[in-house]
LOZAZA-584507 format. One line per field, with one value per residue: residue number from 0; residue in three letters; chain; y, z, x of N, C-alpha, C in turn. Coordinates in nm, 2 decimals. Each point is the difference from the previous one (the first is absolute). Layout:
N
pos = (NUM, ...)
code = (Ala, ...)
unit = (A, ...)
n_py = (Y, ...)
n_pz = (Z, ...)
n_px = (X, ...)
ca_py = (Y, ...)
ca_pz = (Z, ...)
ca_px = (X, ...)
c_py = (Y, ...)
c_pz = (Z, ...)
c_px = (X, ...)
END
This chain:
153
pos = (0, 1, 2, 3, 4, 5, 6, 7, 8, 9, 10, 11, 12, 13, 14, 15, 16, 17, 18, 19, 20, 21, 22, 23, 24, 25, 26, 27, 28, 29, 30, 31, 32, 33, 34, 35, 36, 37, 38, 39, 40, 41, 42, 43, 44, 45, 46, 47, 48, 49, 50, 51, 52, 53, 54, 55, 56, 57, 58, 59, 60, 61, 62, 63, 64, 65, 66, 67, 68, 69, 70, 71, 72, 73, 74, 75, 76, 77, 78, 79, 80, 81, 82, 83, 84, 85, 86, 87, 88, 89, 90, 91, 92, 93, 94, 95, 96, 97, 98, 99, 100, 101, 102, 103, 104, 105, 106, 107, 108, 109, 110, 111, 112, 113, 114, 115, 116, 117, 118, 119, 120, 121, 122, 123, 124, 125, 126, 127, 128, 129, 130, 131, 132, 133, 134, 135, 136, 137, 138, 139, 140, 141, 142, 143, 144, 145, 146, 147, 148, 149, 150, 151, 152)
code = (Unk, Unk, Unk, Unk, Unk, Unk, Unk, Unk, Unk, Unk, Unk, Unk, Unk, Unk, Unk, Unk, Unk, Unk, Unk, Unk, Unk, Unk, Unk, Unk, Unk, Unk, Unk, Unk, Unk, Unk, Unk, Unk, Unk, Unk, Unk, Unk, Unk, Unk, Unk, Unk, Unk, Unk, Unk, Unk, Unk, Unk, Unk, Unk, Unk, Unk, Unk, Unk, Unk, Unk, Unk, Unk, Unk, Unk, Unk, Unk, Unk, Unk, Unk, Unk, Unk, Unk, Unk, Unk, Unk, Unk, Unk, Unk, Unk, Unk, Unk, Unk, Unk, Unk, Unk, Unk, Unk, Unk, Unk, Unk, Unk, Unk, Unk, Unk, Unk, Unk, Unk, Unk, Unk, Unk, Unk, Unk, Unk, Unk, Unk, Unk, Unk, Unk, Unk, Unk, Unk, Unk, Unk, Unk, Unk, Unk, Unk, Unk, Unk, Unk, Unk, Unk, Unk, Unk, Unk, Unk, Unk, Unk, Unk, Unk, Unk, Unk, Unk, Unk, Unk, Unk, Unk, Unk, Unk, Unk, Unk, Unk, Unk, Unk, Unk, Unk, Unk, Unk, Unk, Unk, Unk, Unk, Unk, Unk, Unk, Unk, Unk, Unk, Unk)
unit = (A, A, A, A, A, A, A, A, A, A, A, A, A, A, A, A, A, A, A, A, A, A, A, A, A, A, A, A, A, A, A, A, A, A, A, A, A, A, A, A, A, A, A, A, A, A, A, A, A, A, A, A, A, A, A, A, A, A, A, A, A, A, A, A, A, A, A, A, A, A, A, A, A, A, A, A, A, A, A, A, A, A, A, A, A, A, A, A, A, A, A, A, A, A, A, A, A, A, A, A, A, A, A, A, A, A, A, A, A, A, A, A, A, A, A, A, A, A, A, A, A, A, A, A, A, A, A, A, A, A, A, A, A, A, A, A, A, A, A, A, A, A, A, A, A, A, A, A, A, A, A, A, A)
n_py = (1.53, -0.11, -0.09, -0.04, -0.11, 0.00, -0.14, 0.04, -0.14, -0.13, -0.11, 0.02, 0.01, -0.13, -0.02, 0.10, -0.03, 0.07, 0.03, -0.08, -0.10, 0.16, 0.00, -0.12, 0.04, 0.09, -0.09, -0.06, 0.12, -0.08, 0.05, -0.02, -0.02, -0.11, 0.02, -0.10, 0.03, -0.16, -0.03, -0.09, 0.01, -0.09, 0.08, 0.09, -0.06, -0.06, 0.15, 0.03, -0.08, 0.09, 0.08, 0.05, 0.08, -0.04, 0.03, -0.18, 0.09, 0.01, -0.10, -0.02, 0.04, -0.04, -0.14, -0.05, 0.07, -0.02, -0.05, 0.06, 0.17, 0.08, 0.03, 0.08, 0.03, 0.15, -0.06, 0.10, -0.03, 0.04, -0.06, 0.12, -0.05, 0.06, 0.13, -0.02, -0.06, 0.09, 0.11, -0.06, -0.02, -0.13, -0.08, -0.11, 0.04, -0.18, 0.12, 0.12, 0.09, -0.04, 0.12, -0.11, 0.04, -0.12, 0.03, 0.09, -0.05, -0.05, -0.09, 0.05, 0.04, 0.15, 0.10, 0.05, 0.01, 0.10, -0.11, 0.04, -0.08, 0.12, 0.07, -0.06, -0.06, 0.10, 0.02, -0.09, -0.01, 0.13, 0.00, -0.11, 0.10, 0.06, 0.07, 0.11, 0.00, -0.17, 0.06, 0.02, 0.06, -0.03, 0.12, -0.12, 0.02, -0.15, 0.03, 0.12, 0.01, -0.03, 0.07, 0.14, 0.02, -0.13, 0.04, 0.00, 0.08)
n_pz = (-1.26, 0.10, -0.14, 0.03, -0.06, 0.01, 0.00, 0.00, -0.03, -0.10, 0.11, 0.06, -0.15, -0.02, 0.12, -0.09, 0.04, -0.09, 0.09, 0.09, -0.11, -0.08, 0.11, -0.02, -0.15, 0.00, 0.10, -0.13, -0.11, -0.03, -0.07, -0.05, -0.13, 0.00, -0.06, -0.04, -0.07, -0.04, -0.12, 0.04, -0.11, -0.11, -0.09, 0.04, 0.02, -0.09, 0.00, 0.08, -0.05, -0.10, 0.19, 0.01, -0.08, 0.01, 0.10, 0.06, 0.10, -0.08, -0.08, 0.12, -0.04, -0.12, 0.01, 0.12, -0.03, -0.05, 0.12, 0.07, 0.02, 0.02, 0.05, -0.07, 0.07, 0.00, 0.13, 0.02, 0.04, 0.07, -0.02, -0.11, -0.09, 0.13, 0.01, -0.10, -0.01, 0.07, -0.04, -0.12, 0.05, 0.03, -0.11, 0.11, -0.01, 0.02, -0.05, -0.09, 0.09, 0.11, -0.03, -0.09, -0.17, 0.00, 0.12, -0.02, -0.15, 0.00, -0.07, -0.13, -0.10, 0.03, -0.08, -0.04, 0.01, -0.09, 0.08, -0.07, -0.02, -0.07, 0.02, -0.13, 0.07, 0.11, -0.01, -0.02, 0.13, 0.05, -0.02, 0.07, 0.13, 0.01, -0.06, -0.03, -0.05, 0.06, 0.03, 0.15, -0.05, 0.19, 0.04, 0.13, 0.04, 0.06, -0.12, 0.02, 0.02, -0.15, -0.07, 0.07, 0.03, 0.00, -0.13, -0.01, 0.20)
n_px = (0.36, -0.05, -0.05, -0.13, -0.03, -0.12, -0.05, -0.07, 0.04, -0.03, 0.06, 0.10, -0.03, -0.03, 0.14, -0.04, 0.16, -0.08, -0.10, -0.03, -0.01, -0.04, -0.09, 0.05, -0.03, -0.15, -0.06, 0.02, -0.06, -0.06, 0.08, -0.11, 0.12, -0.06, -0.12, -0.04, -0.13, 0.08, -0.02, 0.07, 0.08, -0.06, -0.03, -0.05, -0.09, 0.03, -0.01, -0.08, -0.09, 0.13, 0.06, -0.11, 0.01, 0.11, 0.01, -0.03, 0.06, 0.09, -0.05, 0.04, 0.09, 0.02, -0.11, 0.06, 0.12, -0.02, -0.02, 0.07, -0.06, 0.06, 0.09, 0.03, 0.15, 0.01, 0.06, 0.00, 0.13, 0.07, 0.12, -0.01, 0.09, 0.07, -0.09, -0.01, 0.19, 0.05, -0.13, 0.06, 0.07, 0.06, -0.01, 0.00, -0.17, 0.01, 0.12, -0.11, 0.11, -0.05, -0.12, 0.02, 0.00, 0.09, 0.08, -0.11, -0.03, 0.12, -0.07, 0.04, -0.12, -0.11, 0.10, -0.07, 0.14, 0.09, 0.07, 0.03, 0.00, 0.03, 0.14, 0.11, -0.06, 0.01, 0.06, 0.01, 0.01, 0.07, 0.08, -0.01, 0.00, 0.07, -0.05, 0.10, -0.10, -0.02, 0.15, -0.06, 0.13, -0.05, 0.03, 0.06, -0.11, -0.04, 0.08, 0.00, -0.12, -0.04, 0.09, -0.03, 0.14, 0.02, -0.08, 0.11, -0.06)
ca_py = (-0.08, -0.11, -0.03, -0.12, -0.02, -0.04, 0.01, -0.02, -0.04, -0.01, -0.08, 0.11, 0.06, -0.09, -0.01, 0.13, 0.06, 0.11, 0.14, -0.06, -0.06, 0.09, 0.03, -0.09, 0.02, 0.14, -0.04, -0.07, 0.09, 0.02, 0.09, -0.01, 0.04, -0.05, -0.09, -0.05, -0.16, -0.06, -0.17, -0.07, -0.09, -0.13, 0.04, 0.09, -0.07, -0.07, 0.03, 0.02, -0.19, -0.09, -0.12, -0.13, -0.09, -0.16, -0.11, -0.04, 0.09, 0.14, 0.02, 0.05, 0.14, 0.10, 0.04, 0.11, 0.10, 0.01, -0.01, 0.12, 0.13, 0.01, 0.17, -0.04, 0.13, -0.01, 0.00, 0.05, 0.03, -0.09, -0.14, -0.05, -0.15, -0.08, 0.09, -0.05, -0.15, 0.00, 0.04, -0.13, -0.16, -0.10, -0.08, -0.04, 0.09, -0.07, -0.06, 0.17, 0.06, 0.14, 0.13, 0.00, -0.01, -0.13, -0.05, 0.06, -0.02, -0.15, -0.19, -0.08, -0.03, 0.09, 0.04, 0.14, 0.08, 0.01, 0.12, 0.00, -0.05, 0.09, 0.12, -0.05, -0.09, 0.07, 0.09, -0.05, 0.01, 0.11, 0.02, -0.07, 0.02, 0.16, 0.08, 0.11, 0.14, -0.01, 0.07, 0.18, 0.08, 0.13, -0.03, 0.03, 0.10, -0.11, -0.06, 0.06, -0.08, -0.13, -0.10, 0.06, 0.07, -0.08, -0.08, -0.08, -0.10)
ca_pz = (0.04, -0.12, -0.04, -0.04, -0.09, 0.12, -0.09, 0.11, -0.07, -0.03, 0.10, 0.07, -0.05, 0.00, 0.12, 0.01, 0.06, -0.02, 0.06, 0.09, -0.03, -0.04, 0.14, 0.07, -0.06, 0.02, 0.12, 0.03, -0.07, -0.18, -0.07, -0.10, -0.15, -0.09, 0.06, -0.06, 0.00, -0.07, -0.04, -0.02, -0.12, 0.00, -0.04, 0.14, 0.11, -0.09, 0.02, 0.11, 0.07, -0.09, 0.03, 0.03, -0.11, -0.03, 0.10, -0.03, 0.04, -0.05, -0.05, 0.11, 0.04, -0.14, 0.05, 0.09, -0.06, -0.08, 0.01, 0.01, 0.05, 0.08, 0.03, -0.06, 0.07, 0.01, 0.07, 0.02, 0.12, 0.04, 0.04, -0.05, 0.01, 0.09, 0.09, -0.09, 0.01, 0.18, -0.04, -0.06, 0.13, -0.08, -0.12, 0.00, 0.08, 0.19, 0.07, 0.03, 0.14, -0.03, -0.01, -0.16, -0.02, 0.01, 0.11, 0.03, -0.09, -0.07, 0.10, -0.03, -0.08, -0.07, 0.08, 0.03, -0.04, -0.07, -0.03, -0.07, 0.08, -0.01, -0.12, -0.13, 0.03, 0.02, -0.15, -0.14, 0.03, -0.04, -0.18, -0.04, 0.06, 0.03, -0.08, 0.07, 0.03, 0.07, 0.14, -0.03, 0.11, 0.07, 0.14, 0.09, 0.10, 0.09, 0.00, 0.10, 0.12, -0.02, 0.00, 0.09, -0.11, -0.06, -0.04, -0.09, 0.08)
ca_px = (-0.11, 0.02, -0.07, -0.03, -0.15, -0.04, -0.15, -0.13, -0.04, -0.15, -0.10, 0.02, -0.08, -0.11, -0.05, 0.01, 0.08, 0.14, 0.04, 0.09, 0.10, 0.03, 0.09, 0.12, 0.10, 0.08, -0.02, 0.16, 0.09, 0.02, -0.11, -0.10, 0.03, -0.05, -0.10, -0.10, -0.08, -0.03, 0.00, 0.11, -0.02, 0.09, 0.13, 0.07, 0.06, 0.10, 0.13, 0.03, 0.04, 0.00, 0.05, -0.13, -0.08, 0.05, -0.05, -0.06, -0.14, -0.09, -0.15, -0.13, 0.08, -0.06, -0.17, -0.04, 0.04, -0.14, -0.17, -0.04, 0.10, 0.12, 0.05, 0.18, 0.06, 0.25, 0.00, 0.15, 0.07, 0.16, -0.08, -0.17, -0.05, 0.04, -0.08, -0.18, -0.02, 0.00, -0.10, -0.04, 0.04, -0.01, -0.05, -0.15, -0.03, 0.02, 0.06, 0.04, -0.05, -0.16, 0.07, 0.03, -0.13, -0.07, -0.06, -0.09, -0.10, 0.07, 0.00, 0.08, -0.06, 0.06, 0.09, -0.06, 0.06, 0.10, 0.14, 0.12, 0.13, 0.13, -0.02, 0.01, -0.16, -0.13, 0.05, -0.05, -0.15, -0.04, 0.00, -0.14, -0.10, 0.01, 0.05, 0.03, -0.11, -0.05, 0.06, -0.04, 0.12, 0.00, 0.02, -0.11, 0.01, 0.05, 0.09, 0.03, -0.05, 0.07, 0.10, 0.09, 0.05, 0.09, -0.09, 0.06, 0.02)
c_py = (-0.12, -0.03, -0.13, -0.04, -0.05, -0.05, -0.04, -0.14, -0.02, 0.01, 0.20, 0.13, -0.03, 0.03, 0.17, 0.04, 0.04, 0.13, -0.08, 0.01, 0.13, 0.08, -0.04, 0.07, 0.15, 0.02, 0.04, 0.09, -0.01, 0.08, -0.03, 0.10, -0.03, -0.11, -0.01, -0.15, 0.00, -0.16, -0.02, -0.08, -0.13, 0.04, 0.10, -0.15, -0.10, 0.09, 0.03, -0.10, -0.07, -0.16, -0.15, -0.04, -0.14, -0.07, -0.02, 0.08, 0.13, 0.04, 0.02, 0.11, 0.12, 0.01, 0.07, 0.13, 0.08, -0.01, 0.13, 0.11, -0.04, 0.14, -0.05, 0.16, -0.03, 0.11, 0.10, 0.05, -0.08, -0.14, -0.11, -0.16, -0.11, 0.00, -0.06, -0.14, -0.06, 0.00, -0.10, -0.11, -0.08, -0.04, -0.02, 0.01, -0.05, -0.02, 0.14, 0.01, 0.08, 0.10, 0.06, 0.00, -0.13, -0.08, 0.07, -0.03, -0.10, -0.11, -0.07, -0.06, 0.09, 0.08, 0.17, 0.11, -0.09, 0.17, 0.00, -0.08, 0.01, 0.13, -0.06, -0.05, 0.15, 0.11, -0.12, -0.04, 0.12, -0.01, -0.07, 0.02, 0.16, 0.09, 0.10, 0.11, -0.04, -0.06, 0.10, 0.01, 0.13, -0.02, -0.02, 0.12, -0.05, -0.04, 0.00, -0.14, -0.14, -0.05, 0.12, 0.13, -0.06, -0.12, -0.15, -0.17, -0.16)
c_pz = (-0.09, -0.02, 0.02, -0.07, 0.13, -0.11, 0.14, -0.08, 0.03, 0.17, 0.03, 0.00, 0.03, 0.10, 0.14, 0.04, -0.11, 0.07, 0.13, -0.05, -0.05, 0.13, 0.07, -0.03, 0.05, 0.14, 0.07, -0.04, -0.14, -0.08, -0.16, -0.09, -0.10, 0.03, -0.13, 0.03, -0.11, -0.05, -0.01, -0.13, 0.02, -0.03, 0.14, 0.09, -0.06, 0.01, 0.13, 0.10, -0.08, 0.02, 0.01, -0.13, -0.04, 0.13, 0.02, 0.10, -0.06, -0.04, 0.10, 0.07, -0.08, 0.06, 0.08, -0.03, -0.12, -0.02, 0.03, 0.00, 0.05, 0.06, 0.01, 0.08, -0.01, 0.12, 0.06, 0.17, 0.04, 0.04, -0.07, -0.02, 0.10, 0.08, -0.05, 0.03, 0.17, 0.02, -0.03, 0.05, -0.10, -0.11, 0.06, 0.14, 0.10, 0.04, 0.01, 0.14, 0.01, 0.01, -0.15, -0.03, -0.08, 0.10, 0.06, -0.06, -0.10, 0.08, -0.08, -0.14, -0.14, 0.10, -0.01, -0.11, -0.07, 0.01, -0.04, 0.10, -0.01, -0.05, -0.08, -0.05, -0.05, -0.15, -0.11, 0.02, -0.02, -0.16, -0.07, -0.04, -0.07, -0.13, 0.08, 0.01, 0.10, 0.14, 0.01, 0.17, 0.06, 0.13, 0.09, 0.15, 0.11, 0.02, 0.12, 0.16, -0.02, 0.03, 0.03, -0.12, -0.12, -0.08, -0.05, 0.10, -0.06)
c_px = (-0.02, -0.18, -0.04, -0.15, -0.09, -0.15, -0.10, -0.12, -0.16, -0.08, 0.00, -0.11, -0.15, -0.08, 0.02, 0.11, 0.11, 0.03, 0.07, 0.18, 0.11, 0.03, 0.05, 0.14, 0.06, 0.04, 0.18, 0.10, -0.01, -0.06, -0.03, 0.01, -0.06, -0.13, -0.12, -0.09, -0.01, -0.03, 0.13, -0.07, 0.12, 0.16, 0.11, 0.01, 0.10, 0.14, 0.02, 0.07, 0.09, 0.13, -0.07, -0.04, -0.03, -0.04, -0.16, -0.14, -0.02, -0.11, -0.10, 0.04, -0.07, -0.09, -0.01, 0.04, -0.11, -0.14, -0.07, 0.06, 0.11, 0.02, 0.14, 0.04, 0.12, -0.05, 0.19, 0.02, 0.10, -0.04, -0.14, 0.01, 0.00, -0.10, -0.12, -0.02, -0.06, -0.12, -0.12, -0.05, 0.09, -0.06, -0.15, -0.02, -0.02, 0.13, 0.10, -0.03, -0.11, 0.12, 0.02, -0.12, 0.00, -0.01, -0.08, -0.10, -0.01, -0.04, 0.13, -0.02, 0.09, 0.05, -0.04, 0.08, 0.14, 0.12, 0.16, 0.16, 0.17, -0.06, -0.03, -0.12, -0.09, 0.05, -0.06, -0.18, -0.10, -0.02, -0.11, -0.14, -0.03, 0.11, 0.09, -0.06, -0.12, 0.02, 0.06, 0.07, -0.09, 0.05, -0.13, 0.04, 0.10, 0.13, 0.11, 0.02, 0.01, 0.16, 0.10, 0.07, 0.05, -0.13, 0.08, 0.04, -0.08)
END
C-alpha cells in the first residue's frame, strides 16, 4: 500500500470543513494511519516548503501555513498519491473541476488542502510531520469491497 501526507490547512479549518474534506478522502478508499492537530511552526513549514524557501512568494505561504491549526494525515491505499491528488482538484480553486474539494470549496484564493506529489515527496513529508509510533498499521473491514481481491489494483 502506498502512503501519502495530506495537511487539512488553516482556511479549511477556519471555515468548518475538516470532516467534509476527511470524507472525500475515505469516500474514495483511503484509509487514515496517522492523524493529528496541529501549529505548523516557522520552522516545519521551512522544511516542508524547503523548495520554496528562496522564492520571492514564500513568505505569504509560511503565513498562511502558520496562522493557524492544521490537521496534518498519512493517508494509505494503492494509488494514494495519485488518488488524494484527483481528490484535491488542481492548485487553485477556480480552475479545480467541481467534484474536488477545491473546485467545490476553493474561489482560487486559498487552496484548502495539501498533498504529497510523489512517493519520494510523501515519505520525506511523512517524516516531517510524524514519528513511527504515530502510524498505526490495521486492517480495514472494506477492503475487500474496495479494491476486489487484488488491493495492490
Amino acid at each position: 500500500m502506498e502512503r501519502t501526507l495530506v495537511i487539512i490547512k488553516p482556511d479549511a479549518i477556519q471555515r468548518g470543513l475538516i470532516g467534509t474534506v476527511m470524507t472525500r478522502f475515505e469516500n474514495k478508499g483511503m484509509q487514515v494511519v496517522g492523524c493529528k492537530l496541529m501549529q505548523i511552526t516557522n520552522e516545519i513549514a521551512d522544511k516542508h516548503y524547503a523548495e520554496h524557501v528562496s522564492k520571492p512568494f514564500y513568505p505569504r505561504i509560511r503565513e498562511y501555513m502558520t496562522i493557524g491549526p492544521s490537521i496534518v494525515m498519512v493517508l494509505q491505499g494503492p494509488k494514494a498519491v495519485a488518488i488524494v491528488r484527483s481528490v484535491m482538484g488542481s492548485t487553485f480553486g477556480d480552475k479545480a473541476q467541481p467534484g474536488t474539494i477545491r473546485g467545490d470549496f476553493s474561489n482560487g484564493g486559498f487552496n484548502l488542502v495539501h498533498g504529497s506529489d510523489s512517493a519520494e515527496s510523501a515519505a520525506r513529508e511523512i517524516d516531517i510531520f510524524f514519528s513511527k509510533n504515530e502510524i498505526i498499521n490495521y486492517d480495514m473491514a472494506n477492503v475487500l469491497y474496495l479494491y476486489g481481491n487484488d488491493p495492490t489494483v
